[in-house]
N, CA, C and O atoms as a printed pandas DataFrame, in Angstrom:
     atom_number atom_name residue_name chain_id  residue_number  x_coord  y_coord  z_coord
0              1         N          UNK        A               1  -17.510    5.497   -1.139
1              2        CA          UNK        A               1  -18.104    5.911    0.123
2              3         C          UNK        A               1  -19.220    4.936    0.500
3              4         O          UNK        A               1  -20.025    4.480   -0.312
4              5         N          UNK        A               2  -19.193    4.655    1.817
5              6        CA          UNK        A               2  -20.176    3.283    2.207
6              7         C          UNK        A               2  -21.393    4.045    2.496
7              8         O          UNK        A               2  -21.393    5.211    2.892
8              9         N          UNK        A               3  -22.453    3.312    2.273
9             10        CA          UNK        A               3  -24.090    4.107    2.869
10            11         C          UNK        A               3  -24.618    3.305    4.321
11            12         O          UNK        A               3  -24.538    2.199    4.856
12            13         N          UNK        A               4  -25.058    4.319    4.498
13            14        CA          UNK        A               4  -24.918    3.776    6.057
14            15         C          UNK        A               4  -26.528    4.408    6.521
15            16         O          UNK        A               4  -26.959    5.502    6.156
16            17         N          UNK        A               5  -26.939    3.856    7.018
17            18        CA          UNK        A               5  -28.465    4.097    7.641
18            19         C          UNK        A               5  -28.677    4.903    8.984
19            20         O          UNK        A               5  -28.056    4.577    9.995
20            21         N          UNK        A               6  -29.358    5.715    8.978
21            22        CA          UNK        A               6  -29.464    6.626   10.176
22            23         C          UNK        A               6  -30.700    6.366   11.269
23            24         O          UNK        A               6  -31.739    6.983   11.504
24            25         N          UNK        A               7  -30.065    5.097   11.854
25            26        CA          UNK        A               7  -31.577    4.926   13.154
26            27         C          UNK        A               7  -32.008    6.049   13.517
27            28         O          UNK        A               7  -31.324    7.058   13.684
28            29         N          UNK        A               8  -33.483    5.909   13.699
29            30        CA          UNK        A               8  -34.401    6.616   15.041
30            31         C          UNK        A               8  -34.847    5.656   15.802
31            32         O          UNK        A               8  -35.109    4.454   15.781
32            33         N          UNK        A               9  -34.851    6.664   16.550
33            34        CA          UNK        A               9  -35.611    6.175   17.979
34            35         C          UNK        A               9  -36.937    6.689   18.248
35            36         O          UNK        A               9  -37.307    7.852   18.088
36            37         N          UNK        A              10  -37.738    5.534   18.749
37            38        CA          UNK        A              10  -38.987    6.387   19.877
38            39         C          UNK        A              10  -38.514    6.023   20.921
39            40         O          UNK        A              10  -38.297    4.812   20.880
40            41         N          UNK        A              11  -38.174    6.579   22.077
41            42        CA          UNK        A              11  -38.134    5.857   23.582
42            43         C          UNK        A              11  -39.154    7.037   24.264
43            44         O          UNK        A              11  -39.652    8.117   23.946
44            45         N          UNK        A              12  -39.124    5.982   25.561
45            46        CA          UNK        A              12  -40.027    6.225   26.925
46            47         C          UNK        A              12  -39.717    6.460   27.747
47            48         O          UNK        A              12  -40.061    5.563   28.515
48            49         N          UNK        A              13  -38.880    7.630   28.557
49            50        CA          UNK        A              13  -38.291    7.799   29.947
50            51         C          UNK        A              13  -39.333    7.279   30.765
51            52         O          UNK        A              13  -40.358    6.726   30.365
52            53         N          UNK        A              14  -38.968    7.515   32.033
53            54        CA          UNK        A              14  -39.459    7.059   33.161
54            55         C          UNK        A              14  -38.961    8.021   34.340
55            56         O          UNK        A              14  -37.771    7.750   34.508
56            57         N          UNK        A              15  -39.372    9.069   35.266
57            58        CA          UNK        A              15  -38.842   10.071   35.882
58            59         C          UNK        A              15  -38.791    8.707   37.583
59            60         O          UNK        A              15  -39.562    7.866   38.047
60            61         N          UNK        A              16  -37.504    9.210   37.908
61            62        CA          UNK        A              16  -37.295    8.180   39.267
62            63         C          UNK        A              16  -38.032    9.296   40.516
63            64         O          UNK        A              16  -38.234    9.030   41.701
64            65         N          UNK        A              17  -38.329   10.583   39.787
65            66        CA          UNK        A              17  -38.577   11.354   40.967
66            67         C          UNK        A              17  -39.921   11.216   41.349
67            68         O          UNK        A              17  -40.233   10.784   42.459
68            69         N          UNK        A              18  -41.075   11.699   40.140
69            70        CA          UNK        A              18  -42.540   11.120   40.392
70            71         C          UNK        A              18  -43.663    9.539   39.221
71            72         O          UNK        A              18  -44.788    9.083   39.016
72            73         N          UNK        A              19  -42.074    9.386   38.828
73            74        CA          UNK        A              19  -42.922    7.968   37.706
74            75         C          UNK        A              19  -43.522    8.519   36.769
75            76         O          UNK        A              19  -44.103    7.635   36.138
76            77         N          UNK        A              20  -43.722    9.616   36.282
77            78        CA          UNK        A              20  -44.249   10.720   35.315
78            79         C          UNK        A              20  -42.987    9.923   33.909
79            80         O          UNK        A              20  -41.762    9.802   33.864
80            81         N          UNK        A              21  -44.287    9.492   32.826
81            82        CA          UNK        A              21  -43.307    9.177   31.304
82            83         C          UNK        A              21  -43.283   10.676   30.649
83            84         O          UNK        A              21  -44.034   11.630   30.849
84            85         N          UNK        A              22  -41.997   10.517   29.681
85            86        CA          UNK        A              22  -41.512   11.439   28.453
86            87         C          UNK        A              22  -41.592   10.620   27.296
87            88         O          UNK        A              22  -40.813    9.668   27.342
88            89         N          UNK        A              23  -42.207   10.684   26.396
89            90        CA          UNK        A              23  -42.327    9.870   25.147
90            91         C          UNK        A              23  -41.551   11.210   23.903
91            92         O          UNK        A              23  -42.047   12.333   23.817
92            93         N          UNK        A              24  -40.134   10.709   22.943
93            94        CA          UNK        A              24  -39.538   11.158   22.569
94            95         C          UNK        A              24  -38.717   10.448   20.951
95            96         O          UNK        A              24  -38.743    9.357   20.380
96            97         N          UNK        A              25  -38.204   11.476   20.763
97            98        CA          UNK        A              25  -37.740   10.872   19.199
98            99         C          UNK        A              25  -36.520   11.371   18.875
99           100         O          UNK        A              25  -36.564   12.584   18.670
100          101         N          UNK        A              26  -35.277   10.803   18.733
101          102        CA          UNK        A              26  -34.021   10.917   18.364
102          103         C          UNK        A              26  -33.131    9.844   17.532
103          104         O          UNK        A              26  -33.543    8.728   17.217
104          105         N          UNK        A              27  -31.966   10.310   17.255
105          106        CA          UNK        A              27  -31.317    9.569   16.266
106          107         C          UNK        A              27  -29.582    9.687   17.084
107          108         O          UNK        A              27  -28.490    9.450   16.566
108          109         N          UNK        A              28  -29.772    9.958   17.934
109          110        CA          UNK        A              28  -28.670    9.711   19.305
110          111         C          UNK        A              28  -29.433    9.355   20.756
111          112         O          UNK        A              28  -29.836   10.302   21.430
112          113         N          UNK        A              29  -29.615    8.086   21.194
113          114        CA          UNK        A              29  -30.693    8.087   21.997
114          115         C          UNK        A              29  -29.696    8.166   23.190
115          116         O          UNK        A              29  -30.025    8.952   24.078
116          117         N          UNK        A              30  -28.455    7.435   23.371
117          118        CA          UNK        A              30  -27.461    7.886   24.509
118          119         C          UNK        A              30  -27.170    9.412   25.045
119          120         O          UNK        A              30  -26.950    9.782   26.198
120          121         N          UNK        A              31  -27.256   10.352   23.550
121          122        CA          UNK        A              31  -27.085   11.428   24.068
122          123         C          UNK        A              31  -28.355   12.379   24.256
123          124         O          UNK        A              31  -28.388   13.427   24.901
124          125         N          UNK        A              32  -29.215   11.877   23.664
125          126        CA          UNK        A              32  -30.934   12.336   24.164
126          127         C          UNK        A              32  -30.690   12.215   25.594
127          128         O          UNK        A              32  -30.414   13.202   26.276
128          129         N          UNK        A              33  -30.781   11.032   26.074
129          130        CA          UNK        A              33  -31.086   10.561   27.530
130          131         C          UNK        A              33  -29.883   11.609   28.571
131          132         O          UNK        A              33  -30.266   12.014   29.668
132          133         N          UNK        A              34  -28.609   11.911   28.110
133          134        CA          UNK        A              34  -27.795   12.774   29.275
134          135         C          UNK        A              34  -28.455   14.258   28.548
135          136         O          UNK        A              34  -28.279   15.177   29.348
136          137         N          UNK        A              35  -28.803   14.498   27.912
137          138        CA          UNK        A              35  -29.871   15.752   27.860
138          139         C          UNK        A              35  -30.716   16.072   28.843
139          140         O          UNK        A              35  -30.678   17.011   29.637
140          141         N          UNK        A              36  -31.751   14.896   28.667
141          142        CA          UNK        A              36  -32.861   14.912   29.652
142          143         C          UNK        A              36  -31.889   15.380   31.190
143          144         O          UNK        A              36  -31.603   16.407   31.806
144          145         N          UNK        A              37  -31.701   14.240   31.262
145          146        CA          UNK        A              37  -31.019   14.298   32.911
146          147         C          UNK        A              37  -29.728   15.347   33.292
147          148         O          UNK        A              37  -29.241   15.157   34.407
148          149         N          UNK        A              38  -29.184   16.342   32.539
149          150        CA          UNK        A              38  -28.697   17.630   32.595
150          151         C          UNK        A              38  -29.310   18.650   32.825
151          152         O          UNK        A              38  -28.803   19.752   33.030
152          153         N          UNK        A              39  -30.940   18.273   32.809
153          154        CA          UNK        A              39  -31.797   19.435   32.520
154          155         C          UNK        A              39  -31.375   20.319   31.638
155          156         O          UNK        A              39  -31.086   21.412   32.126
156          157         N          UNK        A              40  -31.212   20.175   30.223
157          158        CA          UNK        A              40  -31.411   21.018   28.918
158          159         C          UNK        A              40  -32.691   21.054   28.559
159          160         O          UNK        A              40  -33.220   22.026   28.021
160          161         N          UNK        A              41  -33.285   19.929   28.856
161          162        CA          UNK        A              41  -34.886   19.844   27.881
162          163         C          UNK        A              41  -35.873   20.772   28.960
163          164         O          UNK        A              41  -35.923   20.536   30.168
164          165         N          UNK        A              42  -36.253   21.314   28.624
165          166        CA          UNK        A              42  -37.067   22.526   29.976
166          167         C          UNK        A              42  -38.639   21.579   30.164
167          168         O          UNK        A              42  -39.481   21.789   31.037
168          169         N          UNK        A              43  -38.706   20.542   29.097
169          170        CA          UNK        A              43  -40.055   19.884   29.659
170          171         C          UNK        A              43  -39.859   18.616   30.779
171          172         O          UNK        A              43  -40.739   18.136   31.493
172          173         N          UNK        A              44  -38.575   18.268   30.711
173          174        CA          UNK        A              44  -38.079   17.168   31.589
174          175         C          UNK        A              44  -37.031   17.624   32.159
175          176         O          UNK        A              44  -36.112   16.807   32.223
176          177         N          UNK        A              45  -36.742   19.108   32.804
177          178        CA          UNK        A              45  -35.845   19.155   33.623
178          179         C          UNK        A              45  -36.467   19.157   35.008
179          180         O          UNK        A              45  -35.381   18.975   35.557
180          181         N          UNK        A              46  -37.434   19.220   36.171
181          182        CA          UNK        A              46  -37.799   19.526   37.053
182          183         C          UNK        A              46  -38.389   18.220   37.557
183          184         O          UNK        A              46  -38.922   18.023   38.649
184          185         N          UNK        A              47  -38.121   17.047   36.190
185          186        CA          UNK        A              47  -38.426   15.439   37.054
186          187         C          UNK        A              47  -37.265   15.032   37.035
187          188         O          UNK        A              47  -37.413   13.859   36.691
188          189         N          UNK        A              48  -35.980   15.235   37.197
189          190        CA          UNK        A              48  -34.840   13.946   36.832
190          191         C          UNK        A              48  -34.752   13.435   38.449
191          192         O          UNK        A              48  -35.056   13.970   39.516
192          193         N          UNK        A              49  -34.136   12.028   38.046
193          194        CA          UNK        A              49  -33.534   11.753   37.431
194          195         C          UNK        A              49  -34.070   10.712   36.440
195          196         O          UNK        A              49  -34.423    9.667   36.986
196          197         N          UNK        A              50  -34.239   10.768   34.859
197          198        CA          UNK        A              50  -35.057   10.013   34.174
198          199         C          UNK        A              50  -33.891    8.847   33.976
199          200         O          UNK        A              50  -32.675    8.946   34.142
200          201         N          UNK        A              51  -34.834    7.507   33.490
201          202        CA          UNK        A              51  -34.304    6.125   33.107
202          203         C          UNK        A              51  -35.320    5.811   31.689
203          204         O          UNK        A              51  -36.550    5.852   31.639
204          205         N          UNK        A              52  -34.543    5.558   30.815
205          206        CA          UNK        A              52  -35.167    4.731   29.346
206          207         C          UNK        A              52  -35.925    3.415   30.105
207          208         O          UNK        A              52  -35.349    2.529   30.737
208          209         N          UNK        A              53  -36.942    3.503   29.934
209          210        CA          UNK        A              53  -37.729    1.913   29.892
210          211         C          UNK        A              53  -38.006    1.192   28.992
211          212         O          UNK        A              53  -38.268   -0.006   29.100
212          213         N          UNK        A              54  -37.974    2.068   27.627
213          214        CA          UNK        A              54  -38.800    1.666   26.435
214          215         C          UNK        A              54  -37.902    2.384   25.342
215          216         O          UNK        A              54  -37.430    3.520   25.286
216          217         N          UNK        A              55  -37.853    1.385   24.568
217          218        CA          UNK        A              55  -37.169    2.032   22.821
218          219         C          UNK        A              55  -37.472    0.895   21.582
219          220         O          UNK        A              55  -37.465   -0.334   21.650
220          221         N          UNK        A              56  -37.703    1.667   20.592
221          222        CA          UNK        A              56  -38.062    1.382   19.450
222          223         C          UNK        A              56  -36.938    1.712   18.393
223          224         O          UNK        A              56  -36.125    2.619   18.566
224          225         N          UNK        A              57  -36.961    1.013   17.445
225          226        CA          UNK        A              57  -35.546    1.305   16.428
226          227         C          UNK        A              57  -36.442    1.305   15.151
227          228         O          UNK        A              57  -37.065    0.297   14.818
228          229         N          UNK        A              58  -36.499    2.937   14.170
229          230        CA          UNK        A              58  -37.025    2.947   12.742
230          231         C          UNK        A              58  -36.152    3.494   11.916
231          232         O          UNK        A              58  -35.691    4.629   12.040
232          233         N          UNK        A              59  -35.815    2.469   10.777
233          234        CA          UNK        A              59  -35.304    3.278   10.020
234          235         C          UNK        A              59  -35.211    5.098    8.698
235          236         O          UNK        A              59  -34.495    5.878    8.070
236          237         N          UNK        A              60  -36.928    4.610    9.204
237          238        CA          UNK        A              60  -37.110    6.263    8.588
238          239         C          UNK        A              60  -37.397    7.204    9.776
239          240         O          UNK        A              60  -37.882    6.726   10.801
240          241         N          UNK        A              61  -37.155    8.359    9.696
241          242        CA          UNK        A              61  -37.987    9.252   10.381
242          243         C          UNK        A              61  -39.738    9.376   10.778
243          244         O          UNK        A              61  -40.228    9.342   11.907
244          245         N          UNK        A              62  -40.400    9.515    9.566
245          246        CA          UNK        A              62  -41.637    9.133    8.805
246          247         C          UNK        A              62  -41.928    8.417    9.957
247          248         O          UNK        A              62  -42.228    9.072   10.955
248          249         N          UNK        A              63  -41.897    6.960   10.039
249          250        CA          UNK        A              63  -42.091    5.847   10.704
250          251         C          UNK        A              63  -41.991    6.173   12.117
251          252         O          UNK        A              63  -42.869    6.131   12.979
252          253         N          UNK        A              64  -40.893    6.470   12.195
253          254        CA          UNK        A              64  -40.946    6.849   14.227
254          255         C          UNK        A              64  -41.644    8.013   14.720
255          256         O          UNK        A              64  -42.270    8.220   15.760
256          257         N          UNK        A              65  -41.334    8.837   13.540
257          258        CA          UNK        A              65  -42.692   10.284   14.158
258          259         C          UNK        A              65  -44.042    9.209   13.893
259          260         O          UNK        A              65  -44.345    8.837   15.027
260          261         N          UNK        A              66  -44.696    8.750   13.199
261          262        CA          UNK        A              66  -46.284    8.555   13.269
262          263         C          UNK        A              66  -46.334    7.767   14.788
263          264         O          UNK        A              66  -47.244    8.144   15.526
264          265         N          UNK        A              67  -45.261    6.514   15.400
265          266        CA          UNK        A              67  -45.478    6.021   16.048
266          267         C          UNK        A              67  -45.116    6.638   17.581
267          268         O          UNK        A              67  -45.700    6.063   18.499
268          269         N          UNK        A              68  -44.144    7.835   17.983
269          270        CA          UNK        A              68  -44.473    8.960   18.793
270          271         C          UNK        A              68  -45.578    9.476   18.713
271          272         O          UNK        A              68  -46.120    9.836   19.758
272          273         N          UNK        A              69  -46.083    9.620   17.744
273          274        CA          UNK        A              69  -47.774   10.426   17.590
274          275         C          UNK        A              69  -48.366    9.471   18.536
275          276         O          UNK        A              69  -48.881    9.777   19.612
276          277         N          UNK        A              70  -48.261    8.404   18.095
277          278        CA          UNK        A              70  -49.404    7.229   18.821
278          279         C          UNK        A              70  -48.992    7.476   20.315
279          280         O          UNK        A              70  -49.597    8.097   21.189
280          281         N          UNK        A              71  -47.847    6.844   20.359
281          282        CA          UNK        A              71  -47.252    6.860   22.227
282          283         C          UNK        A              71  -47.986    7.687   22.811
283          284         O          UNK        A              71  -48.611    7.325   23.808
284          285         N          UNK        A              72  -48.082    8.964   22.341
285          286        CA          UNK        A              72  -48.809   10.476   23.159
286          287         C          UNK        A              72  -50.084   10.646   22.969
287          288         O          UNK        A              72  -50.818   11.503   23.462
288          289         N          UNK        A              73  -50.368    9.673   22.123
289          290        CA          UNK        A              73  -52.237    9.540   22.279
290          291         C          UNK        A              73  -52.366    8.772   23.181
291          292         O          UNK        A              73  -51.737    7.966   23.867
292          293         N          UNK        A              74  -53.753    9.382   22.972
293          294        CA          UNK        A              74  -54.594    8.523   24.567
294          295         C          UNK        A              74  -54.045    7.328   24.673
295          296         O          UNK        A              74  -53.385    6.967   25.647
296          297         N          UNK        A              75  -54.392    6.339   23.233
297          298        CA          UNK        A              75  -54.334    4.863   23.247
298          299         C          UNK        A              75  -53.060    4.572   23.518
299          300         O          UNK        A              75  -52.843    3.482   24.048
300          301         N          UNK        A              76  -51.984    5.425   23.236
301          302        CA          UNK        A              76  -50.876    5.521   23.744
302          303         C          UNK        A              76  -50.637    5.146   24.927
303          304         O          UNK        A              76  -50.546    4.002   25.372
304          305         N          UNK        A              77  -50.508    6.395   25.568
305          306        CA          UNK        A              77  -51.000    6.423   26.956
306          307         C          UNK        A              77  -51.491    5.696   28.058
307          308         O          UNK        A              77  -51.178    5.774   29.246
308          309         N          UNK        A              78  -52.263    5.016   27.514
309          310        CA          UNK        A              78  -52.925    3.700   27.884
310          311         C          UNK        A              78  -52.260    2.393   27.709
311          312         O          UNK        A              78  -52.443    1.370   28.369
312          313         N          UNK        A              79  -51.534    2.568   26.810
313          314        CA          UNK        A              79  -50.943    1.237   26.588
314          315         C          UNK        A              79  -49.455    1.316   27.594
315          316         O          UNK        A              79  -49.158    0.428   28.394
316          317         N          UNK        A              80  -48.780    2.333   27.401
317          318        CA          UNK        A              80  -47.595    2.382   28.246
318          319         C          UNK        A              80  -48.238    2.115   29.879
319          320         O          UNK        A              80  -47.650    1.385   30.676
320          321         N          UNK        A              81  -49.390    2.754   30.175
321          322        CA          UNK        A              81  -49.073    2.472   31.553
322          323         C          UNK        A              81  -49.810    1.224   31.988
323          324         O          UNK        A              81  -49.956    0.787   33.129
324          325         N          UNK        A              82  -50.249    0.735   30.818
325          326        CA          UNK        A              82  -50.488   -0.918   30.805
326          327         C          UNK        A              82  -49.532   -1.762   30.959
327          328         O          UNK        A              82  -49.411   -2.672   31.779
328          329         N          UNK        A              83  -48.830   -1.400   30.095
329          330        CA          UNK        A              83  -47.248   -2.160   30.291
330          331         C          UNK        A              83  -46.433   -2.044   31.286
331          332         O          UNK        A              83  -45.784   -2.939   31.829
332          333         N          UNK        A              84  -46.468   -0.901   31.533
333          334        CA          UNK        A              84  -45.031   -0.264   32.906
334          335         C          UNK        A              84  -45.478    0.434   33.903
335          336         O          UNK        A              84  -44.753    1.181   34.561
336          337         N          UNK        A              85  -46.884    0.241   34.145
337          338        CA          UNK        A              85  -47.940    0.066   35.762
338          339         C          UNK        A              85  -47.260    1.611   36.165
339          340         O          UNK        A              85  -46.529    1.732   37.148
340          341         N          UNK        A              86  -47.580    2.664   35.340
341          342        CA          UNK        A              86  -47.322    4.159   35.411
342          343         C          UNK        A              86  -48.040    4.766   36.785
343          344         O          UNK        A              86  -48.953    4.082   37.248
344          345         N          UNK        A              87  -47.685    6.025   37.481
345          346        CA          UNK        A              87  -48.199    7.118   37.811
346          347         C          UNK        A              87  -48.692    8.052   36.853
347          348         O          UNK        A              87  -47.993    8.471   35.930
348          349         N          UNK        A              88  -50.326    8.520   37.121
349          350        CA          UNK        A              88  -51.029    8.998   36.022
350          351         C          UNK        A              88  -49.641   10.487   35.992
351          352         O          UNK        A              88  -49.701   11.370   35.137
């Protein structure tokens, strides 16, 4: 039996409706993203239609949760809409 590694993700939606980010963590990021935009997720159903701007690839869990922690901190926060000229 072959071993095979289980990516995570951090990505960064982007709502096309008010520019409002979702900072998030999965290990299916194709099917994260038609989540969002089905409205299943009840925290990102009332902005779609969302677009990925941003993704990160970790191979542990560990690793991509501490760095979601960060995304959603302030300094976080700050840095994304440094980068991708956000609506607060």
């Amino acid at each position: 039996m072959e071993e095979f590694e289980i990516m995570n993700y951090v990505y960064v939606l982007k709502s096309e409706k008010d520019g409002r980010f979702y900072v998030g963590m999965t290990q299916d990021l194709a099917n994260r993203l038609k989540e969002h935009n089905s409205g299943r997720t009840r925290s990102t159903k009332g902005y779609q239609p969302w677009v990925i701007i941003h993704e990160e690839i970790y191979p542990d869990r560990k690793a991509a949760r501490k760095r979601e922690k960060y995304l959603k901190s302030g300094y976080g926060k700050q840095w994304l809409k440094s980068k991708y000229n956000s609506v607060p």
